[in-house]
LOKOL-139213 format. One record per residue (C-alpha): residue in three letters; x, y, z. Coordinates in steps of 0.25 Angstrom, whole numbers, plus 5000, padded with zeros to 4 digits. Example, Ala and Ser with C-alpha at 12.3 -4.5 7.8 and 13.67 -1.06 7.14 Angstrom:
// LOKOL-139213
ALA504949825031 SER505549965029 
END
This chain:
// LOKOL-139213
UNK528151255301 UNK527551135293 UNK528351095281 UNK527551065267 UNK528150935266 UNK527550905280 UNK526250945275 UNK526350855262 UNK526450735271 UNK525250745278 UNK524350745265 UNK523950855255 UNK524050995258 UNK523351095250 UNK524051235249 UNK524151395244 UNK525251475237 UNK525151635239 UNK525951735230 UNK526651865239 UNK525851985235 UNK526552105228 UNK525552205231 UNK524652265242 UNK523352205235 UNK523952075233 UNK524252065247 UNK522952095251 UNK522351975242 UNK523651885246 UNK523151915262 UNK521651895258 UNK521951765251 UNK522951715264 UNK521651745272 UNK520851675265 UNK521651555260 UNK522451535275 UNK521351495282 UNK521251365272 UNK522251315281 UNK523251255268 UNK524151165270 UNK525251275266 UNK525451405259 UNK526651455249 UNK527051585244 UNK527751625231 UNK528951695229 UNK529051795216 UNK529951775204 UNK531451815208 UNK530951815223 UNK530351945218 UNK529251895232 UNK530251825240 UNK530351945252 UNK528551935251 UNK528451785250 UNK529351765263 UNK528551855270 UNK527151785266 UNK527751655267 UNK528351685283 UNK527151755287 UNK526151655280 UNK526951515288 UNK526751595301 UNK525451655301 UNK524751535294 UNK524351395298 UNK525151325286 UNK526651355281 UNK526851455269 UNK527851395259 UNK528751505252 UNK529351485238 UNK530551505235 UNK531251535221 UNK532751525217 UNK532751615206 UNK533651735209 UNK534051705222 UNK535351675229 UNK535551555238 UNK535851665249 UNK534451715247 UNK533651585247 UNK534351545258 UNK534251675264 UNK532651655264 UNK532751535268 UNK533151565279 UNK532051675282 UNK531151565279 UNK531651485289 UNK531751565299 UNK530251625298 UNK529751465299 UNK529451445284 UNK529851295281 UNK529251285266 UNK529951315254 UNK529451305239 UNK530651315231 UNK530551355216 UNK531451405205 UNK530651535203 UNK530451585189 UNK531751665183 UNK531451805179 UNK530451845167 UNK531351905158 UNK532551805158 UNK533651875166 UNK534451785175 UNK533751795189 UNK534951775197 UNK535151695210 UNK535851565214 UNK534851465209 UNK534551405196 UNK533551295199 UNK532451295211 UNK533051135216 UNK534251235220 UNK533251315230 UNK532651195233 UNK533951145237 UNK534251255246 UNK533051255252 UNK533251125257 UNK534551145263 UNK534151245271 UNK534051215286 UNK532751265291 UNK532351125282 UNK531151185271 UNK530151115266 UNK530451135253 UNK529351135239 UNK529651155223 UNK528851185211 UNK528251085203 UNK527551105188 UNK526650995185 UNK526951045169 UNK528251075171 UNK529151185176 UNK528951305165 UNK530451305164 UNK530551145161 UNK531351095148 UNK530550965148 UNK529550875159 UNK530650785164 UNK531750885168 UNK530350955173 UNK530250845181 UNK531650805186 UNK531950945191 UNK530750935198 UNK530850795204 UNK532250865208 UNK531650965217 UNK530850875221 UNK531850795228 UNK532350915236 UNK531050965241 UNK529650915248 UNK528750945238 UNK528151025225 UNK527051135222 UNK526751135207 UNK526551255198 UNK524751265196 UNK524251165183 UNK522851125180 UNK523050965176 UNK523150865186 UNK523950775175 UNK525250885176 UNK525150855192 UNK525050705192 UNK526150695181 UNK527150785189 UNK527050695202 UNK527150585193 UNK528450615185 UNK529250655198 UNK528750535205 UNK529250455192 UNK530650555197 UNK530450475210 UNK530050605216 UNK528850625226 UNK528750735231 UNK527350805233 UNK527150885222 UNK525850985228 UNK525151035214 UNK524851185213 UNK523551215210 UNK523151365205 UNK521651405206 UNK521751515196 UNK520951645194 UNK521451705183 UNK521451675168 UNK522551775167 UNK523451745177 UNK523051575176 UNK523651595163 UNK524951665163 UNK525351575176 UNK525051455169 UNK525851505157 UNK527051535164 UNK527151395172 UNK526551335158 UNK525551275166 UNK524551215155 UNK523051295158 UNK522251165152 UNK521251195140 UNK519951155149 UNK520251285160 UNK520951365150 UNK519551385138 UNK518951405153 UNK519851525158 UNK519651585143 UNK518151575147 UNK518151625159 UNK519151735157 UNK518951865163 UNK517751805173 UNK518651805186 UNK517651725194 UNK517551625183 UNK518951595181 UNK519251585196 UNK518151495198 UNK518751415187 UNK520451415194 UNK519551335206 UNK518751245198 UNK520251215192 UNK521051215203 UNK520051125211 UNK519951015201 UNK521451025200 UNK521650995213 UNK520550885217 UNK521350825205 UNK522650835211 UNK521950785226 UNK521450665221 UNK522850635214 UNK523550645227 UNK524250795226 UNK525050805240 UNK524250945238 UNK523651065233 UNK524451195230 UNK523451305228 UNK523951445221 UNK523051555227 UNK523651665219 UNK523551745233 UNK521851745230 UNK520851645239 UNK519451635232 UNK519951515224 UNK521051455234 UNK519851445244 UNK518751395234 UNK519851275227 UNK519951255244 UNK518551245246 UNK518251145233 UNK519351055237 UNK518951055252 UNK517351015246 UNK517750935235 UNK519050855241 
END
């Protein structure tokens, strides 16, 4: 199966990320929304994996059966938080063996209300780390926050820790942001850390006023004052704001084009409509 990196070489890629659904209705839009969007032929696919590996049983199935049945590899995320070595290696090794070759590798988010997750990990460069020891030879990603990780004491350990990564793995996906300053600055302090790695930004055409929100809040992603007086306007007109998450998201990402991004990471948030029109401006627009 085609590694990520392999595909970075060859130019820009342009790629979807899928949540496992939790119920039956979900996983009838997730399936309407894999219909729809697989046939946009993306340059690869990835699926999350839920706080404490709450998904992790879901996300391998998805992930497996997405790799075998579709066109492009399927990624699937990995967190650290709460697992032994024994376990990771453990999926690992399923992974392997069912042809998966592309790992995104993150911390994971520790529980919400402050107890001690457990596990055999502390920081996600020691996942990262088993990852690429293992011998079936992954292609391994990490996170990247163009503003900062929310956890971060300050921008320059921000930025070390990453460029630390960095060094272990083939490349990063960025958390969603809306300014194309926090992007090229990123690239620019790891490059100044001598790292150069492709860094693929993440780009979230959203569709909620509500959801855009509390997301934005919890990866203290800045929402700037142009879009946000015009989600205040729009609030409570569905259409309207969706209509808005592409205007966004397609600007966003003609910016990051012309700056030379590796490639496009689009969050679908398992729905189509806007994936497949942010598709279609691109594909009409450059």
């Amino acid at each position: 199966m085609t590694t990520i990196a392999t595909l970075l070489r060859a130019g820009p890629t342009r790629s979807l990320e899928f949540f496992p659904p939790r119920t039956d209705d979900a996983e009838r839009r997730f399936r309407s929304a894999l219909d729809d969007l697989c046939v946009l032929d993306p340059s690869f696919a990835s699926v999350t994996y839920g706080a404490l590996g709450s998904t992790q049983e879901r996300t391998r199935e998805l992930v497996v059966h997405m790799n075998a049945e579709q066109g492009f590899p399927t990624m699937a995320h990995l967190t650290c938080v709460g697992h032994t070595r024994a376990e990771v290696a453990d999926l690992l090794d399923q992974y392997a063996s069912e042809g998966v070759r592309n790992i995104l590798a993150l911390g994971g988010d520790p529980p919400a209300d402050g107890s001690d997750p457990g596990g055999e990990f502390a920081y996600a460069i020691e996942l990262v780390e088993v990852v690429r020891a293992h011998p079936a030879g992954f292609c391994v990603g990490v996170a990247a926050h163009p503003e900062l990780h929310p956890r971060s004491r300050d921008r320059a350990s921000d930025r070390r820790h990453l460029a630390a990564k960095l060094g272990l793995a083939d490349f990063a996906i960025t958390q969603f942001f809306f300014r194309l300053s926090d992007y090229e600055r990123l690239v620019d302090e790891l490059a100044a850390l001598g790292c150069d790695r492709p860094v693929i930004p993440g780009v979230m055409p959203f569709v909620s006023v509500e959801g855009l929100r509390r997301m934005a809040a919890m990866n203290r992603t800045t929402i700037p004052a142009p879009i946000d007086e015009r989600l205040d306007a729009l609030a409570g007109d569905a259409g309207a704001v969706e209509a808005l998450g592409v205007e966004v998201a397609v600007g966003l990402c003609r910016d990051l084009m012309a700056a030379g991004a590796p490639g496009l990471h689009l969050y679908t948030l398992n729905r189509s409509s806007s994936v497949l029109r942010v598709w279609d401006e691109l594909a009409d627009g450059g």
